[in-house]
C-alpha positions as semicolon CSV with decimal commas, in nm:
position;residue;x (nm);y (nm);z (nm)
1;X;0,000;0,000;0,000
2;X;0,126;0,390;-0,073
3;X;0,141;0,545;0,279
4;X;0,479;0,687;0,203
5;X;0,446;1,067;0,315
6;X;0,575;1,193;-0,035
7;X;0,336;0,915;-0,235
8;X;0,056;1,107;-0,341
9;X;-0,097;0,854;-0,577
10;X;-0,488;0,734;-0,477
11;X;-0,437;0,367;-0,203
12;X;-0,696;0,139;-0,431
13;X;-0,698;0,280;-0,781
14;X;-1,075;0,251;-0,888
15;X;-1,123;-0,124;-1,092
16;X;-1,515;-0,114;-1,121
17;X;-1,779;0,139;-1,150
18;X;-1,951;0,217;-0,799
19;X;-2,244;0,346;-0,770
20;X;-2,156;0,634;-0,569
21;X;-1,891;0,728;-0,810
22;X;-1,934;1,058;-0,884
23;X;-2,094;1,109;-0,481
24;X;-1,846;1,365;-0,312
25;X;-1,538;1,261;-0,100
26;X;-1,613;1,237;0,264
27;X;-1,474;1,537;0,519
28;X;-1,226;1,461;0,760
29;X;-1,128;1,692;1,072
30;X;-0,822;1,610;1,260
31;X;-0,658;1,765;1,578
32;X;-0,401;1,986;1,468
33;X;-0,269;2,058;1,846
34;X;0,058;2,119;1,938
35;X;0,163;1,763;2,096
36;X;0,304;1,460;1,890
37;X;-0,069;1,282;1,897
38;X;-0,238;1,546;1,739
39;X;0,046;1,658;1,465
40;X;-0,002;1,271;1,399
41;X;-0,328;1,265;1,346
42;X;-0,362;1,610;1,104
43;X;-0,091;1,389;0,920
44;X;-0,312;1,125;0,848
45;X;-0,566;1,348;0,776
46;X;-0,321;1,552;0,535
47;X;-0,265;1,226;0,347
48;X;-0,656;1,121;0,330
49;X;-0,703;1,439;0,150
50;X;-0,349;1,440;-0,077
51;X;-0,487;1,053;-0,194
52;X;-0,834;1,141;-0,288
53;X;-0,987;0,932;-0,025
54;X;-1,159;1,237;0,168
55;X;-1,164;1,643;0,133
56;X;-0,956;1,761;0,451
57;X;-1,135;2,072;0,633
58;X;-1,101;2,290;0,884
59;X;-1,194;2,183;1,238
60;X;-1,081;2,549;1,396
61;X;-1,333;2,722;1,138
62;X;-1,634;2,504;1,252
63;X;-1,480;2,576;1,619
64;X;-1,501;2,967;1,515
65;X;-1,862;2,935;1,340
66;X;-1,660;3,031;1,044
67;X;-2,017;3,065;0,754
68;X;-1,838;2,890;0,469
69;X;-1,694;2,618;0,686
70;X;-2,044;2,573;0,887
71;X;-2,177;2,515;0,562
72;X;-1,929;2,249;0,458
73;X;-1,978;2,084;0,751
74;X;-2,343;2,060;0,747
75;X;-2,322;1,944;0,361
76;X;-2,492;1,609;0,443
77;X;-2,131;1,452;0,370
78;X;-2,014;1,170;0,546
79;X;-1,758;1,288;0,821
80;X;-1,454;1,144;0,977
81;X;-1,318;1,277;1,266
82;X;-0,950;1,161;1,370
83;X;-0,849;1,310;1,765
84;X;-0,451;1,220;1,834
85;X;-0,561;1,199;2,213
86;X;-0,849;1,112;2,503
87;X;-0,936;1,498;2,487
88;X;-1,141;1,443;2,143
89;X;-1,175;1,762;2,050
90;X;-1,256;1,733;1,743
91;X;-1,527;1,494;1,851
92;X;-1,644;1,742;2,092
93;X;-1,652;2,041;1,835
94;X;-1,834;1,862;1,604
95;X;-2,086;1,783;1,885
96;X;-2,128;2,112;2,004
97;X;-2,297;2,210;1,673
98;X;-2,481;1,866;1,703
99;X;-2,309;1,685;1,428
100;X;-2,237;1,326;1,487
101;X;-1,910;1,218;1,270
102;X;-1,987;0,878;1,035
103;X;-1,658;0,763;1,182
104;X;-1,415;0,877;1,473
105;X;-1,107;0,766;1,539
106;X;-0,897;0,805;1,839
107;X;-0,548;0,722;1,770
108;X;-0,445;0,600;2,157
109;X;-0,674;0,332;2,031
110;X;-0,379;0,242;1,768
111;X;-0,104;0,281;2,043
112;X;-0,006;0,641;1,941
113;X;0,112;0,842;2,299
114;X;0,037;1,221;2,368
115;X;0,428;1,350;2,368
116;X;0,457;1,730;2,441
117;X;0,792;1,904;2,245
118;X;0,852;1,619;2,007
119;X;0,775;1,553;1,652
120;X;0,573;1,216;1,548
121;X;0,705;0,914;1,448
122;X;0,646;0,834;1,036
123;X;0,653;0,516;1,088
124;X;0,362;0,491;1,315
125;X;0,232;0,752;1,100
126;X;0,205;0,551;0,804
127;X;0,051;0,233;1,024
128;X;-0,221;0,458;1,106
129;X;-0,300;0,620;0,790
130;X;-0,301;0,232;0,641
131;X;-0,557;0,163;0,901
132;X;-0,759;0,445;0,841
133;X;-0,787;0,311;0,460
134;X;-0,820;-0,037;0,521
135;X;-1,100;0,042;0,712
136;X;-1,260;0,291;0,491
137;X;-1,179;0,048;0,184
138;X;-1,358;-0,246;0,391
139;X;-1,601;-0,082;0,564
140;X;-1,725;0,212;0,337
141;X;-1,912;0,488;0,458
142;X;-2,248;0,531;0,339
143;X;-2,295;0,834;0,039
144;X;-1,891;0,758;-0,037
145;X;-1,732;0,678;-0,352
146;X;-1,619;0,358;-0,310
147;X;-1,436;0,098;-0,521
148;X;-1,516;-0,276;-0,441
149;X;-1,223;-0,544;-0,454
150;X;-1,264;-0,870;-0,291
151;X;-1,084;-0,894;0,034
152;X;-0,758;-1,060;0,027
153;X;-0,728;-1,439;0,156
154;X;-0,536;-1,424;0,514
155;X;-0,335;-1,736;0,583
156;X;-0,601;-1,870;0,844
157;X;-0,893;-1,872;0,561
């Protein structure tokens, strides 16, 4: 899979026609804090938009009741929401204007610690963002493009 930081080319290029083809890309909001977690997660979220698999927006605008960015929000387009700690803020934001994200992830779930004055590390970085896809590729959200491809074969069946 591409989740090399510089690889901007789409994770599943598209192999059969969907019926939500031409449906527009889900929104993600990401933490964009100052500690390790939340760095991580706007990285993932920088990467879901730079592969085509979701339109990155601006958490701190729907914070700020920002018009154009309360109206993207309340589009009627699937949302993920990816907090890099327990604090969810960006969970919490969206609730506070009563928006309910299609899917939230909080990256302590994938082992990622909360570090204050140090930078993330890629390599985790690019676990989670393959994560984030699998899922999304596996388990589409509903209103999503999505392109179907059987499910690999594991080695247990």
């Amino acid at each position: 899979m591409n989740t090399e930081p510089g690889d901007l080319r789409p994770p599943n290029p598209p192999t059969h026609a969907s019926p939500h083809a031409n449906a527009p890309l889900p929104l993600v909001y990401s933490c964009s804090g100052c500690s390790s977690a939340a760095q991580l997660a706007n990285h993932v979220a920088l990467r879901l938009d730079r592969c085509g698999a979701a339109e990155m927006s601006c958490i701190a605008g729907v914070g700020g009741d920002v018009p154009h960015l309360m109206k993207t929000v309340r589009s009627g387009r699937p949302i993920i929401a990816l907090d890099g700690c327990p604090l969810v803020c960006v969970k919490s934001t969206l609730a506070r204007h009563g928006i309910d994200p299609a899917r939230h992830y909080q990256l302590q779930q994938y082992g990622v610690k909360k570090r204050t004055h140090e930078d993330f590390d890629p390599a985790q970085a690019a676990l989670v963002l393959e994560r984030v896809l699998d899922d999304l590729h596996y388990e589409p959200l509903a209103g999503a493009p999505h392109h179907p491809q059987p499910r690999p074969e594991t080695a247990h069946g």
